[in-house]
PDB file of N, CA, C and O in Angstrom:
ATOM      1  N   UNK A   1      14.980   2.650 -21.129  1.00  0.00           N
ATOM      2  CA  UNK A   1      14.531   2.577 -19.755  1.00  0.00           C
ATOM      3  C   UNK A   1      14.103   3.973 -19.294  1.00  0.00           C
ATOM      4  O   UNK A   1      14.714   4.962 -19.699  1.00  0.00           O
ATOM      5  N   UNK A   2      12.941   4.085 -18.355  1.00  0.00           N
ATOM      6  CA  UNK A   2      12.730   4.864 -17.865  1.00  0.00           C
ATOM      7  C   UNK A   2      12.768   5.196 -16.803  1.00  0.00           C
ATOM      8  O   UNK A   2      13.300   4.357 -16.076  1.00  0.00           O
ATOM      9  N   UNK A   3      12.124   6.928 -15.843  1.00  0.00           N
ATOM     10  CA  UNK A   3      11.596   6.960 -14.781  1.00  0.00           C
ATOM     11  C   UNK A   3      10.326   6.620 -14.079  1.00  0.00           C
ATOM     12  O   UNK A   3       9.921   7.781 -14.120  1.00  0.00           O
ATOM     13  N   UNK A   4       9.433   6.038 -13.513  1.00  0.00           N
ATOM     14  CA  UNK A   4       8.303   6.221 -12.841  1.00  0.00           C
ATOM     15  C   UNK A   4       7.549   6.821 -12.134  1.00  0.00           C
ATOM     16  O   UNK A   4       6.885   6.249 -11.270  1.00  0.00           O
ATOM     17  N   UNK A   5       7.494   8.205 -12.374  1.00  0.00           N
ATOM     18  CA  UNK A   5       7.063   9.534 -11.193  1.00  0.00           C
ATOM     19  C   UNK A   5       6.121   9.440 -10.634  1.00  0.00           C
ATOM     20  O   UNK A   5       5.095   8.842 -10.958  1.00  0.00           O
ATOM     21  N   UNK A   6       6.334   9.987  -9.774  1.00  0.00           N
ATOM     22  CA  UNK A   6       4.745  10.544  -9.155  1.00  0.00           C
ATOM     23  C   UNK A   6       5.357  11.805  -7.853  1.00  0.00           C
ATOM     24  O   UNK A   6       6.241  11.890  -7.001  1.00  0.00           O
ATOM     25  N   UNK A   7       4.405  12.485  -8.315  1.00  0.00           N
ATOM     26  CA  UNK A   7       3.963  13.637  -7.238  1.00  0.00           C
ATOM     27  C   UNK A   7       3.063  13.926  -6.885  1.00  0.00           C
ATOM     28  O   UNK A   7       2.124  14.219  -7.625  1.00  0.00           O
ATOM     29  N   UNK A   8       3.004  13.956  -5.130  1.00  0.00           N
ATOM     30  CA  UNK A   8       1.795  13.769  -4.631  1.00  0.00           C
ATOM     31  C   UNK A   8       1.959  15.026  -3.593  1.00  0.00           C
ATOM     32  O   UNK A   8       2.924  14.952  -2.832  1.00  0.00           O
ATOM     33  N   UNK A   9       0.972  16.359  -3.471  1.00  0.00           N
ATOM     34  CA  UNK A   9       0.771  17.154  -2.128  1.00  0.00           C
ATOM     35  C   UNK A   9       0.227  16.373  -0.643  1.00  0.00           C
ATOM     36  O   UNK A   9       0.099  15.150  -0.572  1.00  0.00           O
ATOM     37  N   UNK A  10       0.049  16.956   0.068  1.00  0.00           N
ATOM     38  CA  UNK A  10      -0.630  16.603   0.738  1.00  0.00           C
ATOM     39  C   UNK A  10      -2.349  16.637   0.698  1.00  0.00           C
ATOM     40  O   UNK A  10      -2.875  16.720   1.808  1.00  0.00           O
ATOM     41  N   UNK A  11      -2.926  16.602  -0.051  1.00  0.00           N
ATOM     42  CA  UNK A  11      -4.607  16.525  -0.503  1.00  0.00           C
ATOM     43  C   UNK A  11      -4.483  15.846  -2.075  1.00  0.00           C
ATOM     44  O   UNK A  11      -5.481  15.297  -2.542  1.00  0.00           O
ATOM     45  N   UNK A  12      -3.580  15.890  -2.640  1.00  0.00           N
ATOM     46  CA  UNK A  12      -3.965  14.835  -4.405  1.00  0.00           C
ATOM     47  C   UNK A  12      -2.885  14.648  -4.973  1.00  0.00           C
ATOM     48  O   UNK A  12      -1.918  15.406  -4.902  1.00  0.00           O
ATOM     49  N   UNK A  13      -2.952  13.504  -5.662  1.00  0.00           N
ATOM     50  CA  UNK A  13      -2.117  13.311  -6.384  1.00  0.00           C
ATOM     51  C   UNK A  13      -1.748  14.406  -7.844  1.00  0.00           C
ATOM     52  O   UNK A  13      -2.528  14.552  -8.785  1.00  0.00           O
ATOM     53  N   UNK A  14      -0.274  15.137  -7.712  1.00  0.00           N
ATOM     54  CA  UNK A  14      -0.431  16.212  -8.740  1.00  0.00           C
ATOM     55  C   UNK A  14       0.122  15.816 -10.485  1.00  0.00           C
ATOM     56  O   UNK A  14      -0.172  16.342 -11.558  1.00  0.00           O
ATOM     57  N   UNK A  15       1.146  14.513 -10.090  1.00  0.00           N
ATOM     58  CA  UNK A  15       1.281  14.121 -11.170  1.00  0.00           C
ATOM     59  C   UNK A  15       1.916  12.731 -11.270  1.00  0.00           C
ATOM     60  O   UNK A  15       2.468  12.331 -10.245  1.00  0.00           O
ATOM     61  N   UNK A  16       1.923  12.064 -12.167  1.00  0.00           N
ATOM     62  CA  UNK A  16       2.377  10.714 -12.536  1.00  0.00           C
ATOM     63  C   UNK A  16       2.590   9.866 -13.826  1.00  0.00           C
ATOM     64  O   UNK A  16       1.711   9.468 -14.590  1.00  0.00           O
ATOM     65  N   UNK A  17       3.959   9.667 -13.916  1.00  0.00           N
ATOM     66  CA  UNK A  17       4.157   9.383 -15.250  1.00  0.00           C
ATOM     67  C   UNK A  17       5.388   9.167 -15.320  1.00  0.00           C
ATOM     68  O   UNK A  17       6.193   9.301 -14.399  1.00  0.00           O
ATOM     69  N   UNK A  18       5.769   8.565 -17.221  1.00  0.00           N
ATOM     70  CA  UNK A  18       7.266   8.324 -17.569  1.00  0.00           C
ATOM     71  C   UNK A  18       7.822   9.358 -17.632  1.00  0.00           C
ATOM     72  O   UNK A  18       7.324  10.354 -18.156  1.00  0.00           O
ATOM     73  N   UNK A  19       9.196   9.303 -16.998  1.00  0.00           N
ATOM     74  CA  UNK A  19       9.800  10.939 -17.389  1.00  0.00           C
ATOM     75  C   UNK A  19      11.519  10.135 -17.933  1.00  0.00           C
ATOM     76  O   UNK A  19      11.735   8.932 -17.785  1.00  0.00           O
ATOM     77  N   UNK A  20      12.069  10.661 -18.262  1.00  0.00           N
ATOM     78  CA  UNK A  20      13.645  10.700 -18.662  1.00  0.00           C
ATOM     79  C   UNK A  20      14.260  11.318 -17.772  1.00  0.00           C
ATOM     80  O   UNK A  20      15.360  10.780 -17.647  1.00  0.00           O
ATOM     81  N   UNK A  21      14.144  12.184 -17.064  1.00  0.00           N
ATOM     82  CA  UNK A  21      15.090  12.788 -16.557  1.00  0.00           C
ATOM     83  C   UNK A  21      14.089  13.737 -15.454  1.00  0.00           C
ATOM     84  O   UNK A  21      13.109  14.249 -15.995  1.00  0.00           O
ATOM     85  N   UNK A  22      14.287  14.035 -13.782  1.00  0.00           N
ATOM     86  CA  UNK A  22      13.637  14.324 -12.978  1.00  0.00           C
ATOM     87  C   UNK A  22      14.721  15.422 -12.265  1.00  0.00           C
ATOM     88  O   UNK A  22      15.839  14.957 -12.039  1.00  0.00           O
ATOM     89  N   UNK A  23      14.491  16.801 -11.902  1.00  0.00           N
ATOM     90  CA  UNK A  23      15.598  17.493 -10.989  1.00  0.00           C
ATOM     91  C   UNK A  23      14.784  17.853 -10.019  1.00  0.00           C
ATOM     92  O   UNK A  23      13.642  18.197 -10.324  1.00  0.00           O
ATOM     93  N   UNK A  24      15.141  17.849  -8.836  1.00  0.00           N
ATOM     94  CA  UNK A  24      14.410  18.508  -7.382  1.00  0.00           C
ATOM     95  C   UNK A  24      14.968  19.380  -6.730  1.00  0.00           C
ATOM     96  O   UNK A  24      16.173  19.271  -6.954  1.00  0.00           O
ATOM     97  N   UNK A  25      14.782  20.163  -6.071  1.00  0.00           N
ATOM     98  CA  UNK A  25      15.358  20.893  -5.219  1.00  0.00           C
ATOM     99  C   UNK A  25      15.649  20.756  -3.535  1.00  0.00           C
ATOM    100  O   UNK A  25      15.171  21.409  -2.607  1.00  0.00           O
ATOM    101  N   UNK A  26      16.909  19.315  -3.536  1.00  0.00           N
ATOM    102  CA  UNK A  26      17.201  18.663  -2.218  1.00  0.00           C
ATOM    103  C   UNK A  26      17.477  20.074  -1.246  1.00  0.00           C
ATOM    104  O   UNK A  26      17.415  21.201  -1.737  1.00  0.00           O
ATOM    105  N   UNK A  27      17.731  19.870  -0.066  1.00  0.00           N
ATOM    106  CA  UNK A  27      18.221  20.129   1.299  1.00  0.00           C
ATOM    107  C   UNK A  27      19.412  20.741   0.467  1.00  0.00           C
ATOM    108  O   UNK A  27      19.377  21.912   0.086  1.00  0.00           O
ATOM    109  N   UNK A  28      20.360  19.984   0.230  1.00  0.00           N
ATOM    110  CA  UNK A  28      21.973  19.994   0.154  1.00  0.00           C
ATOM    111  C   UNK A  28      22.618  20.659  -0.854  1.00  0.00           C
ATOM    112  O   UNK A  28      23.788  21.034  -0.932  1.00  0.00           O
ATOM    113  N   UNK A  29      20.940  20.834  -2.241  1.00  0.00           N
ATOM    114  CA  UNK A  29      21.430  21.568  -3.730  1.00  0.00           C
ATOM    115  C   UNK A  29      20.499  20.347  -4.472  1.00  0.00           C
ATOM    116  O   UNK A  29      19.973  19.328  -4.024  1.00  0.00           O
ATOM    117  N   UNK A  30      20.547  20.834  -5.554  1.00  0.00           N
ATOM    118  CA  UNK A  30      19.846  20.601  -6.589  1.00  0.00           C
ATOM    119  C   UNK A  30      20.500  19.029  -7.214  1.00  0.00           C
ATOM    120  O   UNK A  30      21.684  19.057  -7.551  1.00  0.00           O
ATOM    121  N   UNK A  31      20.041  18.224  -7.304  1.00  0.00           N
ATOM    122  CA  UNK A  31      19.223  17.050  -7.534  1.00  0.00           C
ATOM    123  C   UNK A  31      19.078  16.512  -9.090  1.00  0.00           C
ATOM    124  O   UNK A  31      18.366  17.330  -9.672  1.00  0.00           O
ATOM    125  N   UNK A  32      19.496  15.401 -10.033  1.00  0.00           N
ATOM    126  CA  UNK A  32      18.759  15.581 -11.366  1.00  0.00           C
ATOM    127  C   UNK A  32      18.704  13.726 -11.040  1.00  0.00           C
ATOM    128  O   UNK A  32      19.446  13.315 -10.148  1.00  0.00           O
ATOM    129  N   UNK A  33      18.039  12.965 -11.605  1.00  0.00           N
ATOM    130  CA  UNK A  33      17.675  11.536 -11.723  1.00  0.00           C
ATOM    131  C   UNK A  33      17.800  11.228 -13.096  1.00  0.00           C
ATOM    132  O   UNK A  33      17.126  11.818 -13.940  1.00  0.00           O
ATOM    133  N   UNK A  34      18.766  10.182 -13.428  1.00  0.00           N
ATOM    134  CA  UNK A  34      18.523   9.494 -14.567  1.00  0.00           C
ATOM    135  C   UNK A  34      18.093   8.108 -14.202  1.00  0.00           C
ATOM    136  O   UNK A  34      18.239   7.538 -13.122  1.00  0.00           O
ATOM    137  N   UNK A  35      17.605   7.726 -15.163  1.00  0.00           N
ATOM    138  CA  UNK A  35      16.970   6.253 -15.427  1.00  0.00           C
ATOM    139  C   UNK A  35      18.759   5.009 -14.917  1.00  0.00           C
ATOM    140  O   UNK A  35      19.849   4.957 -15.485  1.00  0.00           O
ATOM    141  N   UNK A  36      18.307   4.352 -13.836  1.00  0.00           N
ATOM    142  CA  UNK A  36      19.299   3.445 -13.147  1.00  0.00           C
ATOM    143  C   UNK A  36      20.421   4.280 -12.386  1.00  0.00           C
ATOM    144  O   UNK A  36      21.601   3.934 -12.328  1.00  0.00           O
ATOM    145  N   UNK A  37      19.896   5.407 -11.819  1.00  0.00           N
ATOM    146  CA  UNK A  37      20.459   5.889 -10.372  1.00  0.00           C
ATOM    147  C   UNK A  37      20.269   5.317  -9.162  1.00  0.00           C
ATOM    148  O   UNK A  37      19.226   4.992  -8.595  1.00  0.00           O
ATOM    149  N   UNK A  38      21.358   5.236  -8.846  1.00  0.00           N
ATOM    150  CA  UNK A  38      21.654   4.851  -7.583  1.00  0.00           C
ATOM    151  C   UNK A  38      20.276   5.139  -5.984  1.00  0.00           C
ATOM    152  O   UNK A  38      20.369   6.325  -5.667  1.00  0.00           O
ATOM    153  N   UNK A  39      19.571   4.659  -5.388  1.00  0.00           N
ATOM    154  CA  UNK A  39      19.126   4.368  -4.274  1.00  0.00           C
ATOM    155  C   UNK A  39      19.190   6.305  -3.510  1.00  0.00           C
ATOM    156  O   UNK A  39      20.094   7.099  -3.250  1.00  0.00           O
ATOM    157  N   UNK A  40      17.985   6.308  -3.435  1.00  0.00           N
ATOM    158  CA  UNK A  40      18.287   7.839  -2.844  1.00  0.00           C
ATOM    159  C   UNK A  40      17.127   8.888  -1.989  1.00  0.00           C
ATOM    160  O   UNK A  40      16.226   9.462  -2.600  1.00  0.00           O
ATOM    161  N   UNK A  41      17.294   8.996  -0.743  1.00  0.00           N
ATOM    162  CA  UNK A  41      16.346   9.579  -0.027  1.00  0.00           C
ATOM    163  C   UNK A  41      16.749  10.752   0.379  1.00  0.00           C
ATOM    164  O   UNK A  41      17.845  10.853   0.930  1.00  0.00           O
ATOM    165  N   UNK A  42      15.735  12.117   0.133  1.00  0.00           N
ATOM    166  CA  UNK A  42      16.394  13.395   0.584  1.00  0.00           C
ATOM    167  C   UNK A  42      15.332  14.067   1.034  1.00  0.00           C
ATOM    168  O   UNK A  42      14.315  13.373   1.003  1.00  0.00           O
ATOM    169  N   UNK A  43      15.126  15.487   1.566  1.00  0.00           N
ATOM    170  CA  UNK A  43      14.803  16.173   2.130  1.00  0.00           C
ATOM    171  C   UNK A  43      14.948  17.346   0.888  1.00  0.00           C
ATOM    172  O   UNK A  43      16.015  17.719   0.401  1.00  0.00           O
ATOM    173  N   UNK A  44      13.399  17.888   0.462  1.00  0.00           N
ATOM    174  CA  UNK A  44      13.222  18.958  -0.552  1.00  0.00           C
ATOM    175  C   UNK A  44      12.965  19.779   0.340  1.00  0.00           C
ATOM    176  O   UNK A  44      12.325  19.653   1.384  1.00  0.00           O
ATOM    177  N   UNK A  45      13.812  21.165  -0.380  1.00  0.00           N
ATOM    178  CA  UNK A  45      13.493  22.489   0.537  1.00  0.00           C
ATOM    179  C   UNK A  45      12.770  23.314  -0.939  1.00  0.00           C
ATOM    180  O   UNK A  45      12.829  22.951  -2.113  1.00  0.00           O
ATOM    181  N   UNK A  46      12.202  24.342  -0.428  1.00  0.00           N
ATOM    182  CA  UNK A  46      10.772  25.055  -1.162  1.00  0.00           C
ATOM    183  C   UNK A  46      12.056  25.644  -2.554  1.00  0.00           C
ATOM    184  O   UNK A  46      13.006  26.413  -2.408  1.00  0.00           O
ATOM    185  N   UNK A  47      11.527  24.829  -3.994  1.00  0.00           N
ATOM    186  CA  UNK A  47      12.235  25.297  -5.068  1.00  0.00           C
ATOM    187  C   UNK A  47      11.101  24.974  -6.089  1.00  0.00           C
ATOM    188  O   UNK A  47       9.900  25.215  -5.959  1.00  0.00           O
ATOM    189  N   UNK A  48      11.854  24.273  -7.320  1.00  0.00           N
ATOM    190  CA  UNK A  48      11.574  23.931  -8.579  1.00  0.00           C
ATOM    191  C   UNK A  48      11.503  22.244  -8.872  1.00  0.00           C
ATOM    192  O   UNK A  48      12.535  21.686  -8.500  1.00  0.00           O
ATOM    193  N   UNK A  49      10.648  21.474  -9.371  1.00  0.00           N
ATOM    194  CA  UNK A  49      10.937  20.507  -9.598  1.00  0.00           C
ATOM    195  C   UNK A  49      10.797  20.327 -11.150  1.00  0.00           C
ATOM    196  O   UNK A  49       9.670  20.607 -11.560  1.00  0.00           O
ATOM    197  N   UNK A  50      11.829  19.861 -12.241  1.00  0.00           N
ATOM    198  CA  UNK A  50      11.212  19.709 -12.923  1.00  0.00           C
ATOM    199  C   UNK A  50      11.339  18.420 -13.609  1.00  0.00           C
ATOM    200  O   UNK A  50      12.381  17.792 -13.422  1.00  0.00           O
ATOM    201  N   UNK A  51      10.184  17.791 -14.592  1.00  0.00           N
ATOM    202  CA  UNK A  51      10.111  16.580 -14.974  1.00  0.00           C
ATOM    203  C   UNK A  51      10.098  16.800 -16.542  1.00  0.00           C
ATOM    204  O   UNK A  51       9.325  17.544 -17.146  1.00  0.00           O
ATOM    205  N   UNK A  52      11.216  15.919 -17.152  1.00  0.00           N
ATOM    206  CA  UNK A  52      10.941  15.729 -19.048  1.00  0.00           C
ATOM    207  C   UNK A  52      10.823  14.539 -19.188  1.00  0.00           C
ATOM    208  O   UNK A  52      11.592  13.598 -18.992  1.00  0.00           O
ATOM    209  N   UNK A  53       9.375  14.651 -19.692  1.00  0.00           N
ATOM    210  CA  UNK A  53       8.470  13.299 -19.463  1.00  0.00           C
ATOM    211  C   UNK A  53       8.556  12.341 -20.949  1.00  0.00           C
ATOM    212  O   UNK A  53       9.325  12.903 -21.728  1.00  0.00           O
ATOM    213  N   UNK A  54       8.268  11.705 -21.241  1.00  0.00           N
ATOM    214  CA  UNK A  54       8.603  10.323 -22.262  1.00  0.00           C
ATOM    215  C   UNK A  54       7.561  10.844 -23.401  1.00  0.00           C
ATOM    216  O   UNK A  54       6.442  11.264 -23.105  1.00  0.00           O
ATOM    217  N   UNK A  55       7.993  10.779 -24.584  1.00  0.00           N
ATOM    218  CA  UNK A  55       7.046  11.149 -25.474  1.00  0.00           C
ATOM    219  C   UNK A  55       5.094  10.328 -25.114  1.00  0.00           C
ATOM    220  O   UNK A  55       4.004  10.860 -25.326  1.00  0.00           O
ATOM    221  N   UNK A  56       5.352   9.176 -24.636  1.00  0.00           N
ATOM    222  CA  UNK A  56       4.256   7.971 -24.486  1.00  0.00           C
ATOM    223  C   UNK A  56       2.997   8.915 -23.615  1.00  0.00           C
ATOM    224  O   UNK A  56       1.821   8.569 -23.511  1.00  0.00           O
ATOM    225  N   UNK A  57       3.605  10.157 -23.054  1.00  0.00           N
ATOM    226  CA  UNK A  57       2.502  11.043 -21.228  1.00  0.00           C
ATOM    227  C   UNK A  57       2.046  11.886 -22.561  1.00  0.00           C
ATOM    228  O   UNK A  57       0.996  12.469 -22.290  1.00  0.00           O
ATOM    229  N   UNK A  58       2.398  12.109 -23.685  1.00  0.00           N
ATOM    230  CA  UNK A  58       1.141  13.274 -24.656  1.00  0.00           C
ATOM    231  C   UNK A  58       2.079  14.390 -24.683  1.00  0.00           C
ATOM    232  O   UNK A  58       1.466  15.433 -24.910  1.00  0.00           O
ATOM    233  N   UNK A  59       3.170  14.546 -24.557  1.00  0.00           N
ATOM    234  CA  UNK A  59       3.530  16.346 -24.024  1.00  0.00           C
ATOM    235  C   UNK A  59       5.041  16.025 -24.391  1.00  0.00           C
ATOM    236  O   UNK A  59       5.237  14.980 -23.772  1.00  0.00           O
ATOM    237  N   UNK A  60       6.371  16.385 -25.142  1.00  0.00           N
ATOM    238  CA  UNK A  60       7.754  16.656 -24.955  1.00  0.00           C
ATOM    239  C   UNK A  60       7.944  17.938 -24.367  1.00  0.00           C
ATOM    240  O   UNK A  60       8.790  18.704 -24.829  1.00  0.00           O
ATOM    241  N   UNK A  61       7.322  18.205 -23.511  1.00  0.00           N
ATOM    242  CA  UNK A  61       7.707  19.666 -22.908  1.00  0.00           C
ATOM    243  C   UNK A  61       7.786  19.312 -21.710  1.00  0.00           C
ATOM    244  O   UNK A  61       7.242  18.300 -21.266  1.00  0.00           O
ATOM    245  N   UNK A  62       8.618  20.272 -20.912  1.00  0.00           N
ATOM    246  CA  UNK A  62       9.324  19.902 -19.683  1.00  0.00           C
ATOM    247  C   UNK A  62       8.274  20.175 -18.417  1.00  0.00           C
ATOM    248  O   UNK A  62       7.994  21.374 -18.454  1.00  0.00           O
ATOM    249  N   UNK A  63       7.729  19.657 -17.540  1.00  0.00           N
ATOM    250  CA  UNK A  63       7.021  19.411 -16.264  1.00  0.00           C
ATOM    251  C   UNK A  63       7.382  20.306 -15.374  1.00  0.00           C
ATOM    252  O   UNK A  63       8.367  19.940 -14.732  1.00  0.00           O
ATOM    253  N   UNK A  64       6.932  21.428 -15.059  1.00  0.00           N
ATOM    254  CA  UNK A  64       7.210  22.199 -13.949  1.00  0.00           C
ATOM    255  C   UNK A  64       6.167  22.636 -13.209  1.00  0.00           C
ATOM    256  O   UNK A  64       5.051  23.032 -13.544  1.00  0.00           O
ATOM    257  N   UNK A  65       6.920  22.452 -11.684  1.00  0.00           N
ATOM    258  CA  UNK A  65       6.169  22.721 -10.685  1.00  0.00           C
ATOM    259  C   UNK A  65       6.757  23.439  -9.214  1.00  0.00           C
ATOM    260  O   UNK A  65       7.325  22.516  -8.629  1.00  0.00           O
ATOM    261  N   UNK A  66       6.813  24.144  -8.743  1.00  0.00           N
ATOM    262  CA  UNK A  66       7.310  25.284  -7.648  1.00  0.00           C
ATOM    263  C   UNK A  66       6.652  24.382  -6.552  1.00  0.00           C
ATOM    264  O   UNK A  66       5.489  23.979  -6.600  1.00  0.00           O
ATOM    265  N   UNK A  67       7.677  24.083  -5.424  1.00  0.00           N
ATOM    266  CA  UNK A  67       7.159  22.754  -4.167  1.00  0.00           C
ATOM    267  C   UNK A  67       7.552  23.662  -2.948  1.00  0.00           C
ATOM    268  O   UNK A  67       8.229  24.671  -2.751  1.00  0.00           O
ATOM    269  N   UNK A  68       6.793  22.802  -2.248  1.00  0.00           N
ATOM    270  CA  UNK A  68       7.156  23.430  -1.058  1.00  0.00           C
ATOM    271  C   UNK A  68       7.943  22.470  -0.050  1.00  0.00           C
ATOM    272  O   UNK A  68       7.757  21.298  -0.376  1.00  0.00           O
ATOM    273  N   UNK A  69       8.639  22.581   0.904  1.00  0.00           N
ATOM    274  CA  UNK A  69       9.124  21.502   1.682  1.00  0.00           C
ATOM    275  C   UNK A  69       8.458  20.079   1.390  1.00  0.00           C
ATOM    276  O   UNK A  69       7.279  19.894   1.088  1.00  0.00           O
ATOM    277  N   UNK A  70       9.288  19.272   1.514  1.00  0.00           N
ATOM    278  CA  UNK A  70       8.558  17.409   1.419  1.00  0.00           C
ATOM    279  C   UNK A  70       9.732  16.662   1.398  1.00  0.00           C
ATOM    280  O   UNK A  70      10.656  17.048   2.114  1.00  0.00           O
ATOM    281  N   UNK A  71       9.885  15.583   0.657  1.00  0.00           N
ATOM    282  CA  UNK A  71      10.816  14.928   0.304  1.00  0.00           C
ATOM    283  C   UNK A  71      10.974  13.763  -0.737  1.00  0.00           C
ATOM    284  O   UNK A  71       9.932  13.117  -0.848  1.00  0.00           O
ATOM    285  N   UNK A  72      11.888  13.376  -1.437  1.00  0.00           N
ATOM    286  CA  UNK A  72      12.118  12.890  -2.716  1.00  0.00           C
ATOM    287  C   UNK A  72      12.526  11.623  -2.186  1.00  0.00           C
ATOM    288  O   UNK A  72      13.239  11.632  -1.183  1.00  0.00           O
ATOM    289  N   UNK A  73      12.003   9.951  -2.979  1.00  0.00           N
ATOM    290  CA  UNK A  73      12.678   8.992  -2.747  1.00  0.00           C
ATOM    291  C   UNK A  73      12.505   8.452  -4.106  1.00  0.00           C
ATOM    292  O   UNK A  73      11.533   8.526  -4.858  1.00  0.00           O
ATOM    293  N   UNK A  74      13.903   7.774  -4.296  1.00  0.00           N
ATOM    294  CA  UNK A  74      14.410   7.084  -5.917  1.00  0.00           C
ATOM    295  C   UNK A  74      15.098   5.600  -5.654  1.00  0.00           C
ATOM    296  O   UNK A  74      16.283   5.360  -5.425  1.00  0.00           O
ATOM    297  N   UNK A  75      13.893   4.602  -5.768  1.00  0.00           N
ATOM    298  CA  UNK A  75      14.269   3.305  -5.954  1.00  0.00           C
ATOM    299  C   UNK A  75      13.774   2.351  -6.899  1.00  0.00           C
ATOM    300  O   UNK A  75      12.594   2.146  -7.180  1.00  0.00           O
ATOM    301  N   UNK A  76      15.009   1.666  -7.461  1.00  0.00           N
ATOM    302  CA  UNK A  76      14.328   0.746  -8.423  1.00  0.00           C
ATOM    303  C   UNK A  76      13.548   1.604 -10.031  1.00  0.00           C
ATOM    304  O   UNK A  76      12.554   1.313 -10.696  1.00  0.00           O
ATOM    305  N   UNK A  77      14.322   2.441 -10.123  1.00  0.00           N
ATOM    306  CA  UNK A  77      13.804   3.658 -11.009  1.00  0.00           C
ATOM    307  C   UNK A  77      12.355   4.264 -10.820  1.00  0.00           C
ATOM    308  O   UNK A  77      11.719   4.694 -11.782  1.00  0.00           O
ATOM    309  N   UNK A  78      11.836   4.274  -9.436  1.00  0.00           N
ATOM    310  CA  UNK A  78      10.529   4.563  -9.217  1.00  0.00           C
ATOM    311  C   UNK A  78      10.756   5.758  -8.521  1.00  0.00           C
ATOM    312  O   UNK A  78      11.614   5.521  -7.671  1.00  0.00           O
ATOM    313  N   UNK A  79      10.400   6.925  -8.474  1.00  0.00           N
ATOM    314  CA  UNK A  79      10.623   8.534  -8.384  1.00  0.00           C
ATOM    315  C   UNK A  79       9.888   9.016  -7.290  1.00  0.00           C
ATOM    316  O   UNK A  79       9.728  10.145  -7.754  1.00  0.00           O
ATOM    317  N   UNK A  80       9.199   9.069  -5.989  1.00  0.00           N
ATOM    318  CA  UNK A  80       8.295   9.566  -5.663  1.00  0.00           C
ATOM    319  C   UNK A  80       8.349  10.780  -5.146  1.00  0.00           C
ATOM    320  O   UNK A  80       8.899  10.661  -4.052  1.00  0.00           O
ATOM    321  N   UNK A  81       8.011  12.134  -5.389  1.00  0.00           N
ATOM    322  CA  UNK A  81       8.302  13.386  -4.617  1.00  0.00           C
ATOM    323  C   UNK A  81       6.597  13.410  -4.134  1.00  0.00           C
ATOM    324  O   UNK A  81       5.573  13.153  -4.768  1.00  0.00           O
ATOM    325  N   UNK A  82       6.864  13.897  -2.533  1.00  0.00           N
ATOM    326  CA  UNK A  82       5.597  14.113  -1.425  1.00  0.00           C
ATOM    327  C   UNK A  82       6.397  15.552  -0.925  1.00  0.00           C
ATOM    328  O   UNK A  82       7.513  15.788  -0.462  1.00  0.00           O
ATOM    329  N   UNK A  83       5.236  16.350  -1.266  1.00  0.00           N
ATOM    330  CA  UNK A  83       5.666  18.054  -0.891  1.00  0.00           C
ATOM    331  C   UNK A  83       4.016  18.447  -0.054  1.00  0.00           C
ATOM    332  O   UNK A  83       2.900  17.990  -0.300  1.00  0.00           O
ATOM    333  N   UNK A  84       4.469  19.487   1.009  1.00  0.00           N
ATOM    334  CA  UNK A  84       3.475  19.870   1.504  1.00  0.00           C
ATOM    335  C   UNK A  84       2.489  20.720   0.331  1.00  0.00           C
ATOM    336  O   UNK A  84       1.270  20.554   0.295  1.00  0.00           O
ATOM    337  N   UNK A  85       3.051  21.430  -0.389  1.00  0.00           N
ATOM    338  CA  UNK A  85       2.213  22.390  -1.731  1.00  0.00           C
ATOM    339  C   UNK A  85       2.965  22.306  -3.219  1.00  0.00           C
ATOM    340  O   UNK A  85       4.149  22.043  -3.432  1.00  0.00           O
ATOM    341  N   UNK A  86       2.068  22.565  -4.040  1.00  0.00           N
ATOM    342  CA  UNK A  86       2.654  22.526  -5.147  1.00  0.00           C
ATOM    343  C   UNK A  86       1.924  23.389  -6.317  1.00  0.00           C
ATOM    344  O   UNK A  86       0.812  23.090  -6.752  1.00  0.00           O
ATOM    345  N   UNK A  87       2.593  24.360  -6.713  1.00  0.00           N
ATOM    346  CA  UNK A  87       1.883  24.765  -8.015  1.00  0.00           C
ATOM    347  C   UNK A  87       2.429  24.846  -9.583  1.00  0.00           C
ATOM    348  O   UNK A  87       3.445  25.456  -9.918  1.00  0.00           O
ATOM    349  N   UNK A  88       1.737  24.264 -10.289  1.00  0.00           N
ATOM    350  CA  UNK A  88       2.517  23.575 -11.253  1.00  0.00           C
ATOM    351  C   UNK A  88       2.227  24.948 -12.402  1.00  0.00           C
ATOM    352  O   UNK A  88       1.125  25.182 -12.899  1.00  0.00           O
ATOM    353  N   UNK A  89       3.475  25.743 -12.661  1.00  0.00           N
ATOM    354  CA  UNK A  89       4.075  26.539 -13.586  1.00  0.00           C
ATOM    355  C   UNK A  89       4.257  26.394 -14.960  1.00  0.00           C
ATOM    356  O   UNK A  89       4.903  27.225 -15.599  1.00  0.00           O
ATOM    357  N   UNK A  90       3.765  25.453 -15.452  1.00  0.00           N
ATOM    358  CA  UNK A  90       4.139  24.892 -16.781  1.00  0.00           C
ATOM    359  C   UNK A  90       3.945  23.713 -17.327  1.00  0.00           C
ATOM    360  O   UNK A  90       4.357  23.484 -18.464  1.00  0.00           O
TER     361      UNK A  90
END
């Protein structure tokens, strides 16, 4: 089983795909998603997000991207992070 990502700025969609394992940088501290976590809405403050995506996306290397404020919702193993900026580091 997997994750279903997507990250979207505010002007494009920056990424989308299977991942295994997703960490964000909540409000409250740092954040990681496995595949059949629990129901979860938070508030991202300006960090790191990073995604290790499913061999199936072309890449076993880990997804990184530096966000700016937005926020993270995880239901039904579907991932969505919406950040005002994003520049993807890796």
């Amino acid at each position: 089983m997997f994750l279903d990502v997507t990250v979207v700025s505010t002007n494009k969609r920056v990424w989308s795909g299977s991942a295994i394992m997703v960490k964000v940088p909540a409000e409250g501290g740092d954040m990681g998603f496995l595949p059949n976590h629990e129901p979860v809405m938070a508030l991202l403050r300006p960090g790191t997000v990073t995604i290790s995506p499913t061999s199936d996306t072309g890449s076993a290397e880990d997804v990184v991207f530096n966000v700016t404020q937005g926020f993270v919702s995880l239901y039904d193993n579907r991932v969505n992070i919406v950040v005002d900026d994003v520049i993807e580091t890796k």
